[in-house]
C-alpha positions as CSV (number, residue, x, y, z in Angstrom):
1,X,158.8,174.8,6.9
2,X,161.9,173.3,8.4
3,X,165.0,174.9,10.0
4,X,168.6,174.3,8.5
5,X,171.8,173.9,10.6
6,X,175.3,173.4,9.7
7,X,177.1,171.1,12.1
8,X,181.1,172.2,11.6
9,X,183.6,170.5,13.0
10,X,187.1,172.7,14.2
11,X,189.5,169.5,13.6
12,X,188.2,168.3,9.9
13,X,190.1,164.8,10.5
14,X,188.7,163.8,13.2
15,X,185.0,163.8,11.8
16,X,187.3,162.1,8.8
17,X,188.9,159.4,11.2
18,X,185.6,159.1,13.4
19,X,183.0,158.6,10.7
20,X,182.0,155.2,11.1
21,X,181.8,155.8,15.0
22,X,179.2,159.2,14.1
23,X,177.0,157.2,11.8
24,X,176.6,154.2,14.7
25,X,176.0,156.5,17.2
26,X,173.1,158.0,14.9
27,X,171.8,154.7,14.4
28,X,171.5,153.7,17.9
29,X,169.9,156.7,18.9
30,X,166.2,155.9,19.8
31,X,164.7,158.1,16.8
32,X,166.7,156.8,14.2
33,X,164.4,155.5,11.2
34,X,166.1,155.3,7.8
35,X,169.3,155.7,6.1
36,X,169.6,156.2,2.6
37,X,172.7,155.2,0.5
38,X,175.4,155.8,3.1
39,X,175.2,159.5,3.9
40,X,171.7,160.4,4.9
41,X,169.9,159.2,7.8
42,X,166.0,160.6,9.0
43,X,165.3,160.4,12.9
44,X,161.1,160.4,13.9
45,X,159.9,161.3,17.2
46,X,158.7,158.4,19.5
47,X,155.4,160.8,20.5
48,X,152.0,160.2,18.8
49,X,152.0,161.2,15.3
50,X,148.9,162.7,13.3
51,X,148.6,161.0,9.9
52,X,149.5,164.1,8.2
53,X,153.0,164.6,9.8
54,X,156.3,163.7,7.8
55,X,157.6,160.4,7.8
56,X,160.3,161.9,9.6
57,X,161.6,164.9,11.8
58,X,165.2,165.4,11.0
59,X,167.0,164.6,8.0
60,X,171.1,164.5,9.2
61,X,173.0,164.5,5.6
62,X,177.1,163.3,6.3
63,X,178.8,165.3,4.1
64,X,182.5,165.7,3.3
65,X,183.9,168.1,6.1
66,X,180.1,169.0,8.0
67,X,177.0,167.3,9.1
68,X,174.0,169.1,7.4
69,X,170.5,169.3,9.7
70,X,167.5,169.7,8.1
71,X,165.0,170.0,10.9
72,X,161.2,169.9,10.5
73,X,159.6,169.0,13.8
74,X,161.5,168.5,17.1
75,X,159.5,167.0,20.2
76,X,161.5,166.2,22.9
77,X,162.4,162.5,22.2
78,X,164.1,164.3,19.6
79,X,165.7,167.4,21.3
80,X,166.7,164.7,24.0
81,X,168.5,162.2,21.3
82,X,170.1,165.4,18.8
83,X,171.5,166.6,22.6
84,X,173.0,163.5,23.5
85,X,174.6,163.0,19.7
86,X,176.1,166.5,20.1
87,X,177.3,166.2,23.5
88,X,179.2,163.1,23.0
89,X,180.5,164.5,19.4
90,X,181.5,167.6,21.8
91,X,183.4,165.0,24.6
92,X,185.4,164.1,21.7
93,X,186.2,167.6,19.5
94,X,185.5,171.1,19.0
95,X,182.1,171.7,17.1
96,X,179.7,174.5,16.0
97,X,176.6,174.5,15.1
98,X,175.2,177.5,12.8
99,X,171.7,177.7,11.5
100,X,171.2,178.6,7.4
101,X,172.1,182.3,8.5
102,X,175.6,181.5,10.1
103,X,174.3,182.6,13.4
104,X,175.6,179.9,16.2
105,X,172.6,177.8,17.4
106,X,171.3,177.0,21.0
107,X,172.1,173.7,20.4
């Protein structure tokens, strides 16, 4: 079962005009594994990982106005890389992050 958060962001055009810097700085994280087309990338723990386990941990999806988190496993490679993502996306602008409920995250 994974969790679900909703990544909002309080000035819409600056996730509009800082796109392309948001999907680099997800790329060069040290979990990143895959994009697919040009809005969904998948992040995968650097820990050992059982044969049965996912082919990835986090699914980011870019949408219009709000990053969407789906979020089925998060060792700490992962919890370290999704905090630095969100703490340089924070240096730069406003952000909340709500899980499925609308309930404001610990992250």
């Amino acid at each position: 079962m994974s969790a679900e958060f909703i990544l909002s962001f309080e000035d819409k055009n600056w996730y509009a005009t800082h796109l392309k810097e948001v999907m680099q700085k997800i790329t060069a994280l040290e979990t990143f594994s895959a994009s697919f087309e040009e809005n969904e990338f998948h992040l995968v723990g650097t820990e050992p990982r059982s044969s049965n386990d996912w082919n990835y941990d986090i699914r980011l999806f870019l949408e219009k106005e709000r990053i969407f988190l789906e979020i089925s496993a998060h060792p700490k490679s992962i919890e370290r890389d999704l905090s630095a993502l969100f703490e340089w996306i924070r240096s730069c602008t406003r952000i909340s992050i709500d899980d499925e409920d609308g309930e404001q995250s610990g992250w």
